[in-house]
C-alpha positions as a Markdown table, in Angstrom:
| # | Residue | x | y | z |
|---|---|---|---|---|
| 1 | Unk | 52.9 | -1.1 | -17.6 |
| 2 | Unk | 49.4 | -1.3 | -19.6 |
| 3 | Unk | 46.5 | -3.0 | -17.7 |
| 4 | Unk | 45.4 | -6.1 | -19.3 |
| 5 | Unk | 42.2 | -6.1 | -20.8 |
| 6 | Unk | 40.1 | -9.2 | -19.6 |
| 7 | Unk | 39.2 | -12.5 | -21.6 |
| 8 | Unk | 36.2 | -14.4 | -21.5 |
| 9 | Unk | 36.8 | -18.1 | -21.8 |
| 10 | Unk | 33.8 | -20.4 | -21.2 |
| 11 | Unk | 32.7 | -19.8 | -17.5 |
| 12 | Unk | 36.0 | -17.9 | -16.6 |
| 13 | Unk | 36.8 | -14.4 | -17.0 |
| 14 | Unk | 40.9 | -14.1 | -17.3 |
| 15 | Unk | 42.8 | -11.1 | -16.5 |
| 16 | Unk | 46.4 | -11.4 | -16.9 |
| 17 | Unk | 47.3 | -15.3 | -15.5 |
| 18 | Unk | 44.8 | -15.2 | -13.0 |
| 19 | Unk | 41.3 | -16.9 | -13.9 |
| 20 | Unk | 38.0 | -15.9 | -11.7 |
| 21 | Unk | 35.2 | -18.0 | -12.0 |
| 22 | Unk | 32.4 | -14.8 | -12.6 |
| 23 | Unk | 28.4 | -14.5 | -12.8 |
| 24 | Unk | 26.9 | -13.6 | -16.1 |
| 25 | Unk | 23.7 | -12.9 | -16.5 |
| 26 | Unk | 21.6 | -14.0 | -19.8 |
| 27 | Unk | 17.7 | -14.3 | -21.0 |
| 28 | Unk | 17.0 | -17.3 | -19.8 |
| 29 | Unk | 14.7 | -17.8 | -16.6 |
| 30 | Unk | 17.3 | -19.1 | -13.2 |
| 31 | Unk | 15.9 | -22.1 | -12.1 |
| 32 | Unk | 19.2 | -23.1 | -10.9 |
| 33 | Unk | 20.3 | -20.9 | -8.1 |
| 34 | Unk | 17.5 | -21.8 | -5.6 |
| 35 | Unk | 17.1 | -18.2 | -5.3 |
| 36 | Unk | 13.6 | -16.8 | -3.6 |
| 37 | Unk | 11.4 | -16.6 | -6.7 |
| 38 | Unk | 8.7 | -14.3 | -5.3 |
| 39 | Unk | 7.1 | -11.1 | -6.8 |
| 40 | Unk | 5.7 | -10.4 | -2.9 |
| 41 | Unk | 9.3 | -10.5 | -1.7 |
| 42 | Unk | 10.4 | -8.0 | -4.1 |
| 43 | Unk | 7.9 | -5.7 | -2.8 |
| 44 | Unk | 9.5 | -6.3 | 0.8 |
| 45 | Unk | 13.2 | -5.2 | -0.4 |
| 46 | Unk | 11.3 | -2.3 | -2.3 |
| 47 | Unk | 10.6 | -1.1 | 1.1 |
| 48 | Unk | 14.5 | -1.7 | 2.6 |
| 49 | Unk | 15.2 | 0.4 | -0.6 |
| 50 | Unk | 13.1 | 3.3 | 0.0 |
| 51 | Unk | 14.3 | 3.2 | 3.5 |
| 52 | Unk | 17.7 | 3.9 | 3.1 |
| 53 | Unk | 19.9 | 6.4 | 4.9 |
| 54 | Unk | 23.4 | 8.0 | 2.9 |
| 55 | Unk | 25.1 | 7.2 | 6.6 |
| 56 | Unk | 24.4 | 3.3 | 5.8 |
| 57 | Unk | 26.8 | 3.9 | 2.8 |
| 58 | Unk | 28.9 | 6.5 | 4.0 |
| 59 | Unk | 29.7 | 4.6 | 7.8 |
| 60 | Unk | 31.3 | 1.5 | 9.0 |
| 61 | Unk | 28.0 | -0.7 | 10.2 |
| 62 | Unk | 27.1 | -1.0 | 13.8 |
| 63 | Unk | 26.1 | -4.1 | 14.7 |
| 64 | Unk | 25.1 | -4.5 | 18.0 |
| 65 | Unk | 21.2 | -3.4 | 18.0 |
| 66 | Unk | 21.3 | -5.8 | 14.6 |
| 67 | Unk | 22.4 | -8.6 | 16.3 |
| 68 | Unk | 20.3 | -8.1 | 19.3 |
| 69 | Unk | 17.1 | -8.1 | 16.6 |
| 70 | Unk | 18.4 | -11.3 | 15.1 |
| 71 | Unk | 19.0 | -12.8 | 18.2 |
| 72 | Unk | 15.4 | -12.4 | 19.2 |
| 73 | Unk | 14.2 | -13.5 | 15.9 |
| 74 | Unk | 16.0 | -16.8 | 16.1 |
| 75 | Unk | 14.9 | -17.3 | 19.9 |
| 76 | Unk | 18.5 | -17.0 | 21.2 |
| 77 | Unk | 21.1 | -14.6 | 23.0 |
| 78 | Unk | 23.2 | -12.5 | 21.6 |
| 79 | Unk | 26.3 | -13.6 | 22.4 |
| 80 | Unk | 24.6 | -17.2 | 20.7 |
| 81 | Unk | 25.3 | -16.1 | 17.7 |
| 82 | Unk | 28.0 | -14.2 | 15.0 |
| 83 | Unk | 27.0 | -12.6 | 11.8 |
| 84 | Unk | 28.7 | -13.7 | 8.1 |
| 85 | Unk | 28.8 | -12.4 | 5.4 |
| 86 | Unk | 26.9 | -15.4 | 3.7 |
| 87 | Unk | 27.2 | -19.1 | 5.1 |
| 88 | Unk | 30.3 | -20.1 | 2.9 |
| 89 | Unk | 32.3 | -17.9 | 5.3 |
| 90 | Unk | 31.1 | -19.5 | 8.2 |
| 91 | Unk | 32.0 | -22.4 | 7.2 |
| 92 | Unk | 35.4 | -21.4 | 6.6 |
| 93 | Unk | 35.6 | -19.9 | 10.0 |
| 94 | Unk | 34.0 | -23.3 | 11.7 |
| 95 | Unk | 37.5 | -25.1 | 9.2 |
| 96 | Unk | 39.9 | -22.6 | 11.0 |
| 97 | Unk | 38.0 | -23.5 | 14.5 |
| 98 | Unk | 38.7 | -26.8 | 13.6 |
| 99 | Unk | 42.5 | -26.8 | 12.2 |
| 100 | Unk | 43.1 | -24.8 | 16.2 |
| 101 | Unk | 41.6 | -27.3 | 17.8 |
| 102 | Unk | 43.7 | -30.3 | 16.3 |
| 103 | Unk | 42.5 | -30.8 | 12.9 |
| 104 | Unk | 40.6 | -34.4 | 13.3 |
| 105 | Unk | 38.6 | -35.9 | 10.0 |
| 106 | Unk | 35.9 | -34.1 | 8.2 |
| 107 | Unk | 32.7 | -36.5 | 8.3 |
| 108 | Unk | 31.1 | -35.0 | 5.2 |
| 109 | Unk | 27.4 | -35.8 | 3.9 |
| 110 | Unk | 27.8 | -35.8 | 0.6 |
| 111 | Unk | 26.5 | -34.5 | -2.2 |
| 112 | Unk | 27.0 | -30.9 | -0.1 |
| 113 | Unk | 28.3 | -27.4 | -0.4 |
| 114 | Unk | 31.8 | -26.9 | -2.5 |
| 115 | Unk | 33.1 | -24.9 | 0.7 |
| 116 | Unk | 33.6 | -28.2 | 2.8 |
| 117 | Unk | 35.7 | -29.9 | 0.1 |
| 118 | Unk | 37.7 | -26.9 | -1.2 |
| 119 | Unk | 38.6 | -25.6 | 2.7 |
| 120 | Unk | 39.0 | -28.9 | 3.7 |
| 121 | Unk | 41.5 | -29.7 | 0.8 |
| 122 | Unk | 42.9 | -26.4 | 1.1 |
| 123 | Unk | 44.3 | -27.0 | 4.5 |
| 124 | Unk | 45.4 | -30.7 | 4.2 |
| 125 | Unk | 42.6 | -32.3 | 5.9 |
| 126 | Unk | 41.1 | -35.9 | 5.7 |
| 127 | Unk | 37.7 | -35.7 | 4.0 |
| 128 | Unk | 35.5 | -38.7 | 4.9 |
| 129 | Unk | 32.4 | -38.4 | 2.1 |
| 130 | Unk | 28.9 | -39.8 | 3.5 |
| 131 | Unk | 27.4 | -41.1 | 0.4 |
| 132 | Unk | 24.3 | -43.0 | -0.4 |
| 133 | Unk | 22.2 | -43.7 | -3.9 |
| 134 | Unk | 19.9 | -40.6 | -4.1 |
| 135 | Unk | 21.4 | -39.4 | -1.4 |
| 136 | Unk | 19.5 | -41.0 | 0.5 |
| 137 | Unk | 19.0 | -38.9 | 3.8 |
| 138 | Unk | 18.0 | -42.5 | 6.0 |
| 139 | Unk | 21.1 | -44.5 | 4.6 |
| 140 | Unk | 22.9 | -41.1 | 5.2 |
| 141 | Unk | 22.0 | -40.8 | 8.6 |
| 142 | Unk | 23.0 | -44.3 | 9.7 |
| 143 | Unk | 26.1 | -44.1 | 8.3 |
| 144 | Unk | 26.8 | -40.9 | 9.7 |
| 145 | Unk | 26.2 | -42.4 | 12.7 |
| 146 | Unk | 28.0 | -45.8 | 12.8 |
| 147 | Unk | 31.0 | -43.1 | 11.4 |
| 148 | Unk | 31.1 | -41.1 | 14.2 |
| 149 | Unk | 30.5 | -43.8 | 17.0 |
| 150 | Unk | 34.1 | -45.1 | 15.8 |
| 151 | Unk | 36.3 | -42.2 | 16.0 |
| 152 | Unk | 37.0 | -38.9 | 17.6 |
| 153 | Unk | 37.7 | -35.2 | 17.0 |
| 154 | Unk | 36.0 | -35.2 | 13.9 |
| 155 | Unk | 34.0 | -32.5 | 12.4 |
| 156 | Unk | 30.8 | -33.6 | 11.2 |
| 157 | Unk | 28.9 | -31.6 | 8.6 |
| 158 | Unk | 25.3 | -31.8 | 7.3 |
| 159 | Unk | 23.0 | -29.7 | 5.5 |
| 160 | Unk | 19.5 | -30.0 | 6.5 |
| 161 | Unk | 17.7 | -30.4 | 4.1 |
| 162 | Unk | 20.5 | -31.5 | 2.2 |
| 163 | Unk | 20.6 | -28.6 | -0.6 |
| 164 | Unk | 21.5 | -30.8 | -3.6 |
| 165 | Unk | 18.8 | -33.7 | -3.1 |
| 166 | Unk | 16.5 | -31.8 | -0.6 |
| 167 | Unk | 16.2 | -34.7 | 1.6 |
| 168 | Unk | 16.5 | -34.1 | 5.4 |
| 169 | Unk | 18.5 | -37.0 | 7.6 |
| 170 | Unk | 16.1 | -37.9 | 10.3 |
| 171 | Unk | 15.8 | -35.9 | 13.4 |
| 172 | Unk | 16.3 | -38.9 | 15.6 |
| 173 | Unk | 19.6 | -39.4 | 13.6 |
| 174 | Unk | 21.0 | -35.5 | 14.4 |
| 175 | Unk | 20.1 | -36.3 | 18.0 |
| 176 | Unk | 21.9 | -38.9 | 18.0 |
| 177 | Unk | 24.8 | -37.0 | 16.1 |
| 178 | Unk | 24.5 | -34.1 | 18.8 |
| 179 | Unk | 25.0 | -36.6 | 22.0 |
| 180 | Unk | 27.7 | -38.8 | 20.5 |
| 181 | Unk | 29.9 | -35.5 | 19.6 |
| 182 | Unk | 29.6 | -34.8 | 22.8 |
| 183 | Unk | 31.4 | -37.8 | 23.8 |
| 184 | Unk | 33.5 | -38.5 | 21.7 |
| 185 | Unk | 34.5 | -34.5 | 20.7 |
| 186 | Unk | 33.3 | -33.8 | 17.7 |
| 187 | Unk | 32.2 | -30.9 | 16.3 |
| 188 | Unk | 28.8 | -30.9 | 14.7 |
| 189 | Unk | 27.5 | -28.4 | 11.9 |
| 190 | Unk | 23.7 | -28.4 | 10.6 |
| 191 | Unk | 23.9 | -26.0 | 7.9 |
| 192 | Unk | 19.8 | -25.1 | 7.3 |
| 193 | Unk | 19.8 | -22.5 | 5.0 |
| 194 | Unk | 16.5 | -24.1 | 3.2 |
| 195 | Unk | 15.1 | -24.8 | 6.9 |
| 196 | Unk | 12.2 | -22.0 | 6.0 |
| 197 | Unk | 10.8 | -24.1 | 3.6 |
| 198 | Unk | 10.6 | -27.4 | 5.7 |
| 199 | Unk | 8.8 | -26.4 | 8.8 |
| 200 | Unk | 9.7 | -24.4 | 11.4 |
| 201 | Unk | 12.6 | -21.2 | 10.9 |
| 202 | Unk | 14.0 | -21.9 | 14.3 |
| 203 | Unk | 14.0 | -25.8 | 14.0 |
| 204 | Unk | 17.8 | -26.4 | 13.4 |
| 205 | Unk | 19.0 | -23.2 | 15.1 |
| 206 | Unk | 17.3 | -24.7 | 18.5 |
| 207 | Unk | 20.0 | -27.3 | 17.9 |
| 208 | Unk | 22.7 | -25.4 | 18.7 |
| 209 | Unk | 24.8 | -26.0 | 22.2 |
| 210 | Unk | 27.5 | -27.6 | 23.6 |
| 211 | Unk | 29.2 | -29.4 | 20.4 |
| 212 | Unk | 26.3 | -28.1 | 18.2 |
| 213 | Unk | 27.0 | -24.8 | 15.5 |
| 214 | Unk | 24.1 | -24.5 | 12.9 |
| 215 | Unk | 24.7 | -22.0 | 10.1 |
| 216 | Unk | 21.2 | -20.5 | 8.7 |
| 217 | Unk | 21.7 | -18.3 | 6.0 |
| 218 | Unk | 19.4 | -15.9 | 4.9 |
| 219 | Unk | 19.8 | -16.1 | 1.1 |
| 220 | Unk | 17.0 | -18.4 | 0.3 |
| 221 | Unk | 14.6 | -18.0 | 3.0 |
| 222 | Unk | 14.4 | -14.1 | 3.5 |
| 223 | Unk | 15.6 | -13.7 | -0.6 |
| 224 | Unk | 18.8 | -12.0 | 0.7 |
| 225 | Unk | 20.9 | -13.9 | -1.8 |
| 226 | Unk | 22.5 | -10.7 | -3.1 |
| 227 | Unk | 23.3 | -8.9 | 0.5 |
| 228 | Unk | 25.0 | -12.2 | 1.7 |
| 229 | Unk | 24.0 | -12.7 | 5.4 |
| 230 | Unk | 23.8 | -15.5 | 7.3 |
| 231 | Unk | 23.6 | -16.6 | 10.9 |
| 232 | Unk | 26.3 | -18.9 | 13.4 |
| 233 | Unk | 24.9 | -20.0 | 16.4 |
| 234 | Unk | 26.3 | -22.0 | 19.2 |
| 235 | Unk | 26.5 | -22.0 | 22.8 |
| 236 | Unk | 28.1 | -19.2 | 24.2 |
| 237 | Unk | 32.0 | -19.9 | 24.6 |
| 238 | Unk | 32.2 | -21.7 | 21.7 |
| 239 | Unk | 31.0 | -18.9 | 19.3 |
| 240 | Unk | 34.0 | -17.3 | 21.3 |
| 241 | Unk | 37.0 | -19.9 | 20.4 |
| 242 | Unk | 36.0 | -19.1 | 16.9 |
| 243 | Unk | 37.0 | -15.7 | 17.0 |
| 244 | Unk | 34.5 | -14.5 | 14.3 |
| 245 | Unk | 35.6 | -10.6 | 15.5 |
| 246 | Unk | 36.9 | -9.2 | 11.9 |
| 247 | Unk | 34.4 | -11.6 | 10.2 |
| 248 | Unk | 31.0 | -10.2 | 11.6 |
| 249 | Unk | 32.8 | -6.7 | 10.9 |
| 250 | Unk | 32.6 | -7.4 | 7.1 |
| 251 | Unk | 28.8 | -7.7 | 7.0 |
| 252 | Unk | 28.1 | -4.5 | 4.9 |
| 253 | Unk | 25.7 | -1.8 | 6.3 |
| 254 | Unk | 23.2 | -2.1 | 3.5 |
| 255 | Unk | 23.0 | -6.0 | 4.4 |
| 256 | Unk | 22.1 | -5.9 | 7.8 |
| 257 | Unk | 19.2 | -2.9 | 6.7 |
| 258 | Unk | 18.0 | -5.7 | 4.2 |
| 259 | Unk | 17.9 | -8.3 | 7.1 |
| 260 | Unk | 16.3 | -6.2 | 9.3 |
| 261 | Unk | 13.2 | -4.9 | 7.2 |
| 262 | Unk | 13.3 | -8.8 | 6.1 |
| 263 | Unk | 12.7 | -9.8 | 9.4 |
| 264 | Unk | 10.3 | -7.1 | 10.3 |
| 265 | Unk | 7.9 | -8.8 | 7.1 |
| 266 | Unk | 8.0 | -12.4 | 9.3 |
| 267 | Unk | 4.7 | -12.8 | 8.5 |
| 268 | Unk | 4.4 | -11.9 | 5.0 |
| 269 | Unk | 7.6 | -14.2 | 4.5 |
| 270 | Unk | 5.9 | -17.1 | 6.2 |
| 271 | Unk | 3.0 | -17.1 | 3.8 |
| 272 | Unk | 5.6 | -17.3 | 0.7 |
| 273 | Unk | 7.0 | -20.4 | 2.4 |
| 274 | Unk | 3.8 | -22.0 | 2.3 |
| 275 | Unk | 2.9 | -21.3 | -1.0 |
| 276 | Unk | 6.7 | -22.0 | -2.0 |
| 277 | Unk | 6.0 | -25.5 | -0.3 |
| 278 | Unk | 2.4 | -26.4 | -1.4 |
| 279 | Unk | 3.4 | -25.6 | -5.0 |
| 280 | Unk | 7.0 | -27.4 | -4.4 |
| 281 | Unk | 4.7 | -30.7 | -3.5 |
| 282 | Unk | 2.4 | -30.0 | -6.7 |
| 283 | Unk | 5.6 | -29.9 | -9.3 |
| 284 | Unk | 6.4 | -33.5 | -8.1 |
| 285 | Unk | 2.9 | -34.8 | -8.0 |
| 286 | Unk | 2.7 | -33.7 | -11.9 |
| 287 | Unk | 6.2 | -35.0 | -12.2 |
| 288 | Unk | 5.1 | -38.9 | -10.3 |
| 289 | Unk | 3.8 | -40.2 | -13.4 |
| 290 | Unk | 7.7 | -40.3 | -14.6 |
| 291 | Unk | 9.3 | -43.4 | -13.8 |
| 292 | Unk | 11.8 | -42.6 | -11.9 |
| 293 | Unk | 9.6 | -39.7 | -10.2 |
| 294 | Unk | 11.6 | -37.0 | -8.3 |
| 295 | Unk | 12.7 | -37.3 | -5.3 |
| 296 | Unk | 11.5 | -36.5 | -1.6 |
| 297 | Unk | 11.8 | -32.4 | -1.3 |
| 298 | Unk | 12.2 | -30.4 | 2.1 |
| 299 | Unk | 13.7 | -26.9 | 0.1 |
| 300 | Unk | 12.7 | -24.5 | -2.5 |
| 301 | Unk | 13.4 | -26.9 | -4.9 |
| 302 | Unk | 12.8 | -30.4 | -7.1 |
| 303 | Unk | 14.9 | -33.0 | -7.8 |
| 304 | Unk | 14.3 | -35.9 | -10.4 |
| 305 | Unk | 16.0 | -38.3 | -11.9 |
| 306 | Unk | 15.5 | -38.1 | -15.3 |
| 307 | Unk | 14.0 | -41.2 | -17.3 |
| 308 | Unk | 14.8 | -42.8 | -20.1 |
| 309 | Unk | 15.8 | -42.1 | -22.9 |
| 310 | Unk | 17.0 | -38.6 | -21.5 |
| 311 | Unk | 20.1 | -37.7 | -20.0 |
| 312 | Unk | 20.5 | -34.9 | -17.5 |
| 313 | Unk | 23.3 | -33.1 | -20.1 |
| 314 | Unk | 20.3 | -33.4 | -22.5 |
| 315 | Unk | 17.5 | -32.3 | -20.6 |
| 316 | Unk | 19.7 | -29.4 | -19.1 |
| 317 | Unk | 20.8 | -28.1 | -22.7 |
| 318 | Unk | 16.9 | -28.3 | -24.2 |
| 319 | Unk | 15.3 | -26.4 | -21.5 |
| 320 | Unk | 18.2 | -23.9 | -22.0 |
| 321 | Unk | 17.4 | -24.1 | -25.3 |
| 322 | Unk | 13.9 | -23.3 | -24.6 |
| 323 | Unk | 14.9 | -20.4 | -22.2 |
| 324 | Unk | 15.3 | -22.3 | -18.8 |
| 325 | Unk | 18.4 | -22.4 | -16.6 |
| 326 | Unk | 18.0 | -25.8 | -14.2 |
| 327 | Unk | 21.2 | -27.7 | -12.2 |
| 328 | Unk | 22.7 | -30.8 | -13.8 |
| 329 | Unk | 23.7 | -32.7 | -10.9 |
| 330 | Unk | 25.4 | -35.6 | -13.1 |
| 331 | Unk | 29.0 | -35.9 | -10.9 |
| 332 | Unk | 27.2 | -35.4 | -7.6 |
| 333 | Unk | 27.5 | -37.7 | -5.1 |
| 334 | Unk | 24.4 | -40.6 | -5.7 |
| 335 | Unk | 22.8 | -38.0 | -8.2 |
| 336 | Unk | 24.1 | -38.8 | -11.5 |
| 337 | Unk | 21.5 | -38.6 | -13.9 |
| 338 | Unk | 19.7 | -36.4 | -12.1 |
| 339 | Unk | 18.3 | -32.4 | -12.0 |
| 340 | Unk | 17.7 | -29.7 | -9.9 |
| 341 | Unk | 15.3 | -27.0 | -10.5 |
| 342 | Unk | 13.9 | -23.8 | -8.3 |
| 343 | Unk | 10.3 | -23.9 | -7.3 |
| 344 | Unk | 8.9 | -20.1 | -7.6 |
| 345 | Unk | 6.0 | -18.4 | -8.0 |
| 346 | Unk | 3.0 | -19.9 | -10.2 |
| 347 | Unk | 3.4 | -17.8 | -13.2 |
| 348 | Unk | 7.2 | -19.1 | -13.7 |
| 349 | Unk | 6.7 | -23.1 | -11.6 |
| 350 | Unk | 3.5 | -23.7 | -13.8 |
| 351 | Unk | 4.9 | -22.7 | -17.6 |
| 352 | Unk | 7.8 | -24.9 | -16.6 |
| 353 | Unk | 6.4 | -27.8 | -15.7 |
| 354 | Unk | 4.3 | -27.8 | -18.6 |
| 355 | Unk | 7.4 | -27.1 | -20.7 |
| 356 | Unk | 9.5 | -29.8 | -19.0 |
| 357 | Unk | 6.4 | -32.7 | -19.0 |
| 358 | Unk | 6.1 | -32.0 | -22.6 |
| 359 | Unk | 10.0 | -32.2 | -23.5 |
| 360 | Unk | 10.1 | -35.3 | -21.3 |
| 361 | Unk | 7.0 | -37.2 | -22.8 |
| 362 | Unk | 8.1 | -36.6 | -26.6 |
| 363 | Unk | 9.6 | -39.8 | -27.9 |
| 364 | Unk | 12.9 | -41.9 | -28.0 |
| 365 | Unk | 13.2 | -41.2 | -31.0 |
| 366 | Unk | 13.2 | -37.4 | -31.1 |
| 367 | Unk | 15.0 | -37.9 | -27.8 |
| 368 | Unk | 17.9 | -40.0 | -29.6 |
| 369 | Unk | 18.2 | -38.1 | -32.6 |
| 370 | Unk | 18.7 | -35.0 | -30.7 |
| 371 | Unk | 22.3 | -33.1 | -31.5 |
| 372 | Unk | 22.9 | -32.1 | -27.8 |
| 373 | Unk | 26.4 | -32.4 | -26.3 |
| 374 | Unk | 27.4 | -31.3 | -22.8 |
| 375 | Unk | 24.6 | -28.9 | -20.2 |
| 376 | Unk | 24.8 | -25.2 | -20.3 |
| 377 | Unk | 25.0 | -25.4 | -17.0 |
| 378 | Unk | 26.4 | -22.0 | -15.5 |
């Protein structure tokens, strides 16, 4: 029988009947992955590079000593926490968790990652969106709150900071979160994969305990985006009852060699998250002088609303046009109307801001004459 050759159709690549949503790569700078934009960073994976052995190919990974090193890292135990291969597969291990121990309602801040909704839907469960305009992380809170004072056995999920807005609910708020799943037996997840750029790494993982599992990946923080690693904490005997076993196992060799020379550059890495953040806060003073100005920002990354005349599909497709890939969030939760875009080093933030200030100050006119249909948004 001949192999069928593969066909591309828009974001899709189709072999056969079965459709895979694949990567490609093109010219344009990614400002829409909230990947670690950082020349010095690249010079710390040089070093894992150079550093490698053939037996990390050639040999199942052990993981022990690894996990002892992380542990320490994050302040915790060993038997605290589980290796992933990337956060999304923690969070579908925390689903299964879940399903085992009766399956109660998802409490869902939302906008938030497409793993909640498509495990969730996958396996029949009640998804209860948080929602707010903006996403607004104080309205969120509350409600979160008021939500899970008036039921039981739910899972709660959060992402702090919330990686679509970049807002953070208030600390009082997940507090409160932590104490009413204990009485009420919920589950509570903080998922703080753009922690590093808020304040301190260990903040959200200190969390973790008795109802409490925070997943911390390493993908934007430590630019580990390609190896796919992440971090599940918890107490003790919960990490257990999830039965992350074969999981952990499929954390590849040369991941965990990344991680570790990642975390041995703590210092260097903590520097970049300053600058990432002090430059983060200067893309959104040049962008205040918009009305609406962009939103509040704990991550890598901005988020505006964009003003009027402009759409988001509009904006999207002429900085594409102008080599630029950014996030449309238009059909996100409270976000319509609004963009995402990376915050990097200064020779790639800077030209971009310039470039997007400019596009957004030329006038309604040019702005509703333009021919632009739908965002190249990919």
């Amino acid at each position: 029988m001949p192999i069928p050759r593969p066909v591309i159709r828009g974001r899709a690549t189709v072999v056969g009947n079965v459709h895979v949503n694949r990567r490609r790569s093109d010219g344009r700078i990614n400002l829409s992955s909230n990947e670690l934009l950082s020349a010095r960073v690249a010079e710390i994976h040089r070093t894992a590079l150079a550093g490698l052995r053939p037996d990390q190919l050639t040999r199942y990974p052990v993981l022990d000593r690894a996990t002892e090193r992380i542990a320490a890292y994050f302040r915790m135990q060993p038997d605290e926490l589980v290796l992933t291969p990337g956060s999304d597969s923690a969070l579908r291990l925390i689903i299964q968790y879940h399903l085992r121990r009766g399956g109660g309602p998802v409490l869902l801040q939302d906008p938030n990652y497409a793993a909640w909704e498509q495990v969730a839907a996958g396996h029949g469960l009640r998804l209860r969106r948080v929602t707010a305009h903006l996403a607004d992380p104080v309205e969120q809170g509350a409600q979160l709150v008021a939500q899970a004072s008036a039921t039981t056995g739910a899972l709660i999920a959060v992402s702090v900071p919330n990686g679509l807005s970049g807002g953070s609910i208030p600390d009082a708020d997940l507090r409160t979160l932590a104490e009413i799943s204990a009485e009420r037996g919920h589950l509570l997840v903080v998922d703080a994969c753009y922690q590093a750029f808020r304040g301190p790494l260990t903040e959200q993982t200190d969390r973790r305990g008795g109802p409490v599992l925070v997943v911390q990946s390493l993908s934007k923080s430590h630019g580990l985006a390609g190896a796919r690693v992440a971090v599940l904490a918890g107490a003790p005997d919960l990490v257990a009852r999830l039965e992350p076993g074969p999981l952990e196992h499929a954390v590849s060799g040369l991941a965990v060699a990344a991680m570790l020379n990642a975390v041995d550059h703590h210092g260097e890495l903590t520097e970049v998250w300053s600058q990432v953040r002090a430059r983060r806060e200067w893309c959104r003073a040049e962008l205040a002088a918009l009305s609406p100005g962009p939103l509040p920002s704990d991550a890598n990354f901005v988020t505006a609303p964009v003003p009027a005349p402009w759409t988001s599909a509009q904006v999207t497709q002429r900085l594409s046009e102008r080599g630029y890939r950014i996030r449309n969030l238009s059909g996100s939760a409270g976000l319509d109307n609004c963009v995402r875009f990376t915050v990097g080093d200064a020779d790639i933030t800077e030209p971009f801001i310039d470039c997007l200030t400019e596009m957004l100050l030329e006038t309604a006119e040019t702005a509703e004459t333009g021919r632009h249909g739908y965002a190249v948004d990919f």
